[in-house]
C-alpha positions in Angstrom: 3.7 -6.4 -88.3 3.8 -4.5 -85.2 0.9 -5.7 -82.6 -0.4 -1.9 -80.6 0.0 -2.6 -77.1 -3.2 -3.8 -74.6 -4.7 -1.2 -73.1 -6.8 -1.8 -69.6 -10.0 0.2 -69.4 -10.6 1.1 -65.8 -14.3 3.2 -65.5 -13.8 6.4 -63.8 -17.0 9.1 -63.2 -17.3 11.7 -65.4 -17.2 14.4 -62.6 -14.9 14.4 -59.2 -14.7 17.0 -56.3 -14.6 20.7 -58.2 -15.8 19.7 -62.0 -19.4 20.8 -63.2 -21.4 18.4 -63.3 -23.6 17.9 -67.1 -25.8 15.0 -67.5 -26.3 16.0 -71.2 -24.7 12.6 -72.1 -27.7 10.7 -71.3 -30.6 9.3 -73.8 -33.4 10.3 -72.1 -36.2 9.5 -74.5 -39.7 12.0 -74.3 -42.6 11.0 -71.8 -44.9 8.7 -73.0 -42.4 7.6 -76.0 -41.9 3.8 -75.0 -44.5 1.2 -75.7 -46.2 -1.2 -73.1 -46.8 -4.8 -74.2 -49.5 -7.1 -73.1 -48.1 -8.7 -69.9 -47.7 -12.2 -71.7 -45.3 -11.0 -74.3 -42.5 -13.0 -74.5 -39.1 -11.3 -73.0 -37.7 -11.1 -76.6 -40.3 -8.7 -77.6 -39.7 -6.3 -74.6 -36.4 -5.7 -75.2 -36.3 -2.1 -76.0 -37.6 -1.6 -72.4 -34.5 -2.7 -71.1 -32.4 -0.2 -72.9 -35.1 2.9 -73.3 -36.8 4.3 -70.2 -40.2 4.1 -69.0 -41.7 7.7 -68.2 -45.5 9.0 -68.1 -44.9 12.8 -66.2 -43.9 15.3 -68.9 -42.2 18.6 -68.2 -45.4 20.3 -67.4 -46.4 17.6 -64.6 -49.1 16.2 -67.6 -49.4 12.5 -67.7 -48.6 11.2 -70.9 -48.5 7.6 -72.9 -49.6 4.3 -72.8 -47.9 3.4 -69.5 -50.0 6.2 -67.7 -52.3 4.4 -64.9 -54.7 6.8 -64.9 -54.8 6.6 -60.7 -57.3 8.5 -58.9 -56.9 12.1 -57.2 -57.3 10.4 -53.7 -54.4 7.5 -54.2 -52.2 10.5 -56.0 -52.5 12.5 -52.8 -52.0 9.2 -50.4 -48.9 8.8 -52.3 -47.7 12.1 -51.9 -47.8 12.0 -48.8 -46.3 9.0 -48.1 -43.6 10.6 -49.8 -43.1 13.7 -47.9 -43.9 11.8 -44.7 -40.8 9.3 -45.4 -38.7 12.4 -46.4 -40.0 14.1 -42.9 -38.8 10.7 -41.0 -35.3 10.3 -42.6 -34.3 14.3 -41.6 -35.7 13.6 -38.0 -33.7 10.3 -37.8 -30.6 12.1 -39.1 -30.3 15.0 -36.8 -31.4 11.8 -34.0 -27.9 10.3 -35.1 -26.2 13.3 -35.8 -27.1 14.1 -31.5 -25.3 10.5 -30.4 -29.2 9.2 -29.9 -28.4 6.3 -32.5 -25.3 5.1 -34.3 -26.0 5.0 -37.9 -28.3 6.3 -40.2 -29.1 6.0 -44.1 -31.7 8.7 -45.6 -33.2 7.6 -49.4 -33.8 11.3 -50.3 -34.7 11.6 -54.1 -35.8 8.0 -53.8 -39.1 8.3 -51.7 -41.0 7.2 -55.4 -39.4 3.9 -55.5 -40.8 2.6 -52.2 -43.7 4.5 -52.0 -44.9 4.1 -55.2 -44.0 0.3 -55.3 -45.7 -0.6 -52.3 -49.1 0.9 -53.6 -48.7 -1.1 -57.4 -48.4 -4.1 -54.9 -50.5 -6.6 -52.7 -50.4 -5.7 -48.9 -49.8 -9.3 -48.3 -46.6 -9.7 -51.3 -43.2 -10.6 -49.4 -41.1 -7.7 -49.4 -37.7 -8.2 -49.1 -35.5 -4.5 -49.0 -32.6 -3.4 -49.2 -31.3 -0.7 -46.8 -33.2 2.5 -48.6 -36.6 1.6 -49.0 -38.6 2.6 -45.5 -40.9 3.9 -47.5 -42.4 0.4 -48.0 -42.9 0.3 -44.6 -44.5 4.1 -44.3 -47.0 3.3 -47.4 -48.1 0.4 -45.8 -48.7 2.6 -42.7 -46.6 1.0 -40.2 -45.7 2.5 -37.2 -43.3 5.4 -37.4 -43.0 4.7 -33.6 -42.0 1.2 -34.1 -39.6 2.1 -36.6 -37.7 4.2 -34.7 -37.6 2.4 -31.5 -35.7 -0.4 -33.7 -33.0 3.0 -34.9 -32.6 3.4 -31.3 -32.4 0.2 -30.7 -34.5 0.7 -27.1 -36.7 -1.1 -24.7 -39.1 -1.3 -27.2 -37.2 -2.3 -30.1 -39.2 -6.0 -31.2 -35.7 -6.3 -32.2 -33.9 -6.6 -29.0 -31.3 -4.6 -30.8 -29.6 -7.1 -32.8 -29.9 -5.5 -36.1 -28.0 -2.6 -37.1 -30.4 0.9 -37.1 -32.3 0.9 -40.0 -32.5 -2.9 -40.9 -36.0 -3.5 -40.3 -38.1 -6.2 -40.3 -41.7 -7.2 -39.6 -43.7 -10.3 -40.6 -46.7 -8.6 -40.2 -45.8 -6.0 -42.7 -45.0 -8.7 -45.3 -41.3 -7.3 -44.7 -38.3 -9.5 -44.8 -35.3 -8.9 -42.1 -33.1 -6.3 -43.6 -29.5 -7.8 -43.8 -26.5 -6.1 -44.4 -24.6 -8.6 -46.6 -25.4 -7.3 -49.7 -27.3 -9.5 -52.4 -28.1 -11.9 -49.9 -32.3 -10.7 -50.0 -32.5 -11.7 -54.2 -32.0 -15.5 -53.9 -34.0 -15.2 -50.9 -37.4 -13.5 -53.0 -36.6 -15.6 -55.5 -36.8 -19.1 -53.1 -40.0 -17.6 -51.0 -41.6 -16.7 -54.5 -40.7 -20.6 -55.9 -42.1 -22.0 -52.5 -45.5 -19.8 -53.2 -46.0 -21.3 -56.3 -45.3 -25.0 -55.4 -48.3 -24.5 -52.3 -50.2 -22.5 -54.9 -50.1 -19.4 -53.0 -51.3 -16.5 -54.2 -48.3 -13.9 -52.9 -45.7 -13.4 -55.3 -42.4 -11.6 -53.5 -40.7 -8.6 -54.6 -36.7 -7.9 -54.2 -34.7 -4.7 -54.0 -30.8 -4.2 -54.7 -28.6 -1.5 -55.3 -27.1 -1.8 -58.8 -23.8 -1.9 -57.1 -25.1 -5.0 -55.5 -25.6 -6.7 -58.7 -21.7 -7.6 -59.0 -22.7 -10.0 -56.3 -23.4 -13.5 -57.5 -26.2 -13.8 -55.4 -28.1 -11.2 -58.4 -27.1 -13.8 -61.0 -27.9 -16.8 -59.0 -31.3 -15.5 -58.5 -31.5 -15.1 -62.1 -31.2 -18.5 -62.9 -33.0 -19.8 -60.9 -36.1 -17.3 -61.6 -35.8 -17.6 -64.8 -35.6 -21.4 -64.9 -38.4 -21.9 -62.4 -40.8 -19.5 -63.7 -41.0 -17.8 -60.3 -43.4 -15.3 -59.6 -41.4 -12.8 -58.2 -40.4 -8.9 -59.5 -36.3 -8.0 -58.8 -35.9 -4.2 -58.7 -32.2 -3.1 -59.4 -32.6 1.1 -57.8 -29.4 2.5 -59.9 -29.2 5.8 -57.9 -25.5 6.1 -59.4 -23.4 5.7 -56.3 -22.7 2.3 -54.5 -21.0 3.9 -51.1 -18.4 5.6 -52.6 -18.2 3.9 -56.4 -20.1 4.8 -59.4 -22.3 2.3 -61.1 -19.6 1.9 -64.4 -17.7 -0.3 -61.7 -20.3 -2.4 -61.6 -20.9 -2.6 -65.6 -23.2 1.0 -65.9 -21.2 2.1 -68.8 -21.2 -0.7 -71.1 -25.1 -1.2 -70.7 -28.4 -0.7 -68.5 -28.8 -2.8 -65.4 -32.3 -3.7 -66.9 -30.5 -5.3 -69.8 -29.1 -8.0 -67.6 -32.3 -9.7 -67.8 -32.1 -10.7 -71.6 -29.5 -12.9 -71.6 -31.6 -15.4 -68.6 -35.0 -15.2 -70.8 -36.8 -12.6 -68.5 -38.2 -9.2 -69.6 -36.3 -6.2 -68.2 -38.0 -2.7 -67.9 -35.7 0.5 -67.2 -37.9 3.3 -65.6 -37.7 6.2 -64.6 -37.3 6.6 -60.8 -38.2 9.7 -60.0 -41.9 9.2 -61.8 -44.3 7.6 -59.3 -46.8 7.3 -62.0 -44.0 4.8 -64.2 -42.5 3.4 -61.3 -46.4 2.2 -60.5 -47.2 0.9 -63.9 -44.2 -0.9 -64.1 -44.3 -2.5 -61.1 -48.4 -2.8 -61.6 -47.2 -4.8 -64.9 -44.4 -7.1 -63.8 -46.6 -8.1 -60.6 -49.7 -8.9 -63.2 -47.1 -11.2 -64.6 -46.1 -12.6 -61.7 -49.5 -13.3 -60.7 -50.3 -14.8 -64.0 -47.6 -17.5 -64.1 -45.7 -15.8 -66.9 -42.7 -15.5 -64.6 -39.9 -12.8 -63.2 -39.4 -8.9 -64.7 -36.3 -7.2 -63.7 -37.2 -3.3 -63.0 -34.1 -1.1 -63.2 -35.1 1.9 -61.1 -33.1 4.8 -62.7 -32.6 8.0 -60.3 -30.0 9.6 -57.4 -29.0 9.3 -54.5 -29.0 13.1 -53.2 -27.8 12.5 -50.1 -24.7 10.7 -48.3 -25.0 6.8 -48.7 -24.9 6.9 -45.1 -24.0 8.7 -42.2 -20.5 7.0 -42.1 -20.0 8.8 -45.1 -18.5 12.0 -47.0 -19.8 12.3 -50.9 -18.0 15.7 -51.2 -14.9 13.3 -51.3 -15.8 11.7 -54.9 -18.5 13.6 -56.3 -19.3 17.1 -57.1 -21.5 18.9 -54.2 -23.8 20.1 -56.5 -24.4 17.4 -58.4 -27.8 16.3 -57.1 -28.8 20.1 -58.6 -27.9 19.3 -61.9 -29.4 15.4 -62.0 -32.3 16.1 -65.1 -35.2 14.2 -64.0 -36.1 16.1 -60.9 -37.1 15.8 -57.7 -40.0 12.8 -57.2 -42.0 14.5 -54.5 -41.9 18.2 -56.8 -43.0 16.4 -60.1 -45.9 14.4 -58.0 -46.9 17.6 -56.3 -47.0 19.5 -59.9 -48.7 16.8 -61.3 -51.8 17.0 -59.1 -51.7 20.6 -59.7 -52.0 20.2 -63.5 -55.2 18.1 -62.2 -56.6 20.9 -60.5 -56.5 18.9 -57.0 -53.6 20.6 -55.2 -52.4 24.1 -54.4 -49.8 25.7 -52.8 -51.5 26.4 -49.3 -52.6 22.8 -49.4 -48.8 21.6 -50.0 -47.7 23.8 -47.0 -50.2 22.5 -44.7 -49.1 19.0 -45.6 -45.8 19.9 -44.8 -46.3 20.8 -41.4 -48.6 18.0 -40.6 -45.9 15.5 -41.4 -43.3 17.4 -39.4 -45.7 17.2 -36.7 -46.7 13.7 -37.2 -42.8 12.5 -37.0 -42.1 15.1 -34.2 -44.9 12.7 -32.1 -43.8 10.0 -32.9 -40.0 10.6 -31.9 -41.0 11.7 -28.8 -42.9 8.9 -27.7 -39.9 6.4 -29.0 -37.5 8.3 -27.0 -39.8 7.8 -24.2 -38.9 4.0 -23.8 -34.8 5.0 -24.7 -32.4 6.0 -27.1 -29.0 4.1 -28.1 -27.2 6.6 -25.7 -28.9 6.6 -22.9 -31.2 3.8 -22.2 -33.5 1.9 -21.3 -32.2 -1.3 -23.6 -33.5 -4.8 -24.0 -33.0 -6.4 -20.9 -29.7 -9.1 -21.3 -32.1 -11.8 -20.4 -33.3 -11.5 -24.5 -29.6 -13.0 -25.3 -30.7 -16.7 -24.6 -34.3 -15.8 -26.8 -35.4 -16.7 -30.5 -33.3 -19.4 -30.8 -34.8 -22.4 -29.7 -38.5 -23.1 -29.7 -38.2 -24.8 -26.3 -34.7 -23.5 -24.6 -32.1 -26.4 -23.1 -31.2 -26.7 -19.9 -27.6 -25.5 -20.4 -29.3 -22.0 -21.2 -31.4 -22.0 -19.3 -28.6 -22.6 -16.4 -26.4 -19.9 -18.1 -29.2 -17.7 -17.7 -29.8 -18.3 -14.1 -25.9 -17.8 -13.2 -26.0 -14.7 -14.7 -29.1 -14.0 -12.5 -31.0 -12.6 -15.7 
């Protein structure tokens, strides 16, 4: 009997450059349709999570179903803002780069929920560690757009001394780990901090982003282990905005299943949710880190939404994706539903959205003029080369401190 020949399955995206893009292949199931277990469930019990997808904001802007957290009018606006103020900040920083004042740039347009919202479901003092698209932990948590930028321009003023790439951030004070740009790297890293909590009995449990492309790494699974294994109190969000760079997310296993469903096999509960929903974003994150804090262990969240925008700066989409596809993605815009939601409530209007608008603009436009005032990438002022022989030893050896002197720094 004849054997039919191998054949090698190599994922491709269902649109390129000139198609129209349709995302009527998807199963997205109704607002309000998917259950929320008690927070001690065990993860065999919250499996459908992992392969259905967490929404409460109907078409209408209604909140609907059990995972609704029924937040108040005042944290709805504050997150609103947040939003449009992160939005405000990422358009000022890209024209900055686009004018030579910095080299590199990465916007998270159509993600502003995921940070945002995340930041206010968790504890100001919970370790944050990033990835290179959530600012808007940093902006909910109200830390200084001035200090931000200053670290994009790498300036006299960067606390830096401009030795990260733009947009890799860091402040303890902020409960913000040092954005790094080997990718993966931050998961085993939450996961360690979170273990190190528990064994001081702390009570900050850490919280981990990673781009689903990133979860080819074996940094994602070694973090699962040892979460899973160790109990740690610690939440891993996967944000699958569809593109890593310039690959879909089927290279890194999107087609077969959902990110979230990576979770199962290591014993952990996995919740896909809709990211582009800051009221489900919030509840799931508001659940896993109830877990966390009572000693039931890790959720993996699987952040499902788009990447509108160019993965950087250094980059050209129009090469391997259609340029309207960010029109045609069918859960909307995160800022427009939020806004539309508190206008169902009766607490927003249209004047009230425009003046927001413009006092964000204006808020952003202040603050890049004062960063600009102590330099920009281009021109100057930097950190004075003196900062080379710094922040390495507690108490620097003579042979820097000699090398210093020679140099007459």
């Amino acid at each position: 009997m004849a054997k039919e020949p191998l054949r090698l399955q190599i994922p491709e995206p269902k649109f390129r450059p000139g198609a129209e893009p349709d995302f009527r292949h998807l199963r997205l199931p109704e607002a309000g349709a998917m259950a929320r277990p008690a927070i001690d469930a065990p993860a065999h019990e919250t499996e459908e999570l992992a392969y259905g997808l967490v929404r409460v904001l109907d078409e209408q802007g209604r909140a609907v179903g059990p995972w609704d957290p029924a937040l108040d009018s005042e944290t709805l606006r504050r997150g609103l803002r947040a939003m449009m103020l992160t939005r405000a900040y990422d358009d000022r920083m890209y024209r900055a780069q686009r004018l030579g004042k910095t080299s590199f740039y990465m916007k998270c347009t159509g993600e502003e929920a995921i940070g945002v919202s995340q930041a206010f479901a968790l504890d100001r003092n919970d370790m944050l560690f990033p990835t290179y698209r959530q600012q808007g932990l940093l902006i909910a948590r109200e830390w200084p757009l001035v200090d931000m930028m200053c670290q994009v321009y790498s300036n006299s003023r960067d606390r830096l001394k401009g030795r990260q790439m733009p947009i890799m951030y860091s402040s303890k004070e902020a409960s913000f780990f040092s954005i790094a740009g080997n990718l993966g790297i931050q998961y085993p890293q939450a996961v360690g901090w979170a273990m190190a909590s528990a064994y001081k009995g702390d009570t900050r449990i850490a919280a981990a982003w990673i781009g689903e492309g990133a979860t080819a790494e074996p940094d994602f699974h070694h973090a699962l282990t040892f979460a899973s294994v160790y109990t740690a109190p610690v939440v891993l969000n996967v944000v699958n905005n569809q593109w890593a760079i310039s690959e879909f997310q089927g290279i890194a296993g999107g087609e077969h299943s959902t990110f979230a469903a990576r979770a199962t096999g290591h014993g952990i509960p996995g919740i896909r949710v809709d990211g582009n929903d800051f009221l489900a974003i919030y509840a799931a994150t508001q659940w896993a880190a109830e877990r966390a804090r009572s000693n039931l262990g890790p959720t993996l969240i699987e952040l499902f939404t788009y990447r509108v925008e160019a993965h950087s700066t250094a980059d050209d989409p129009s090469r391997y994706r259609p340029a309207d596809e960010a029109k045609a993605w069918p859960l909307g815009d995160p800022i427009d539903r939020l806004r539309a939601h508190l206008v169902v409530l009766g607490e927003w209007s249209e004047e009230r959205q425009n003046a927001l608008q413009a006092e964000v603009v204006k808020t952003v436009a202040a603050a890049q003029k004062e960063a600009e005032s102590y330099g920009t990438l281009n021109e100057g002022p930097w950190p004075s080369a003196s900062t080379m022989f710094e922040d390495v030893f507690n108490d620097m050896p003579w042979h820097l401190r000699r090398q210093r002197q020679m140099l007459g720094v």
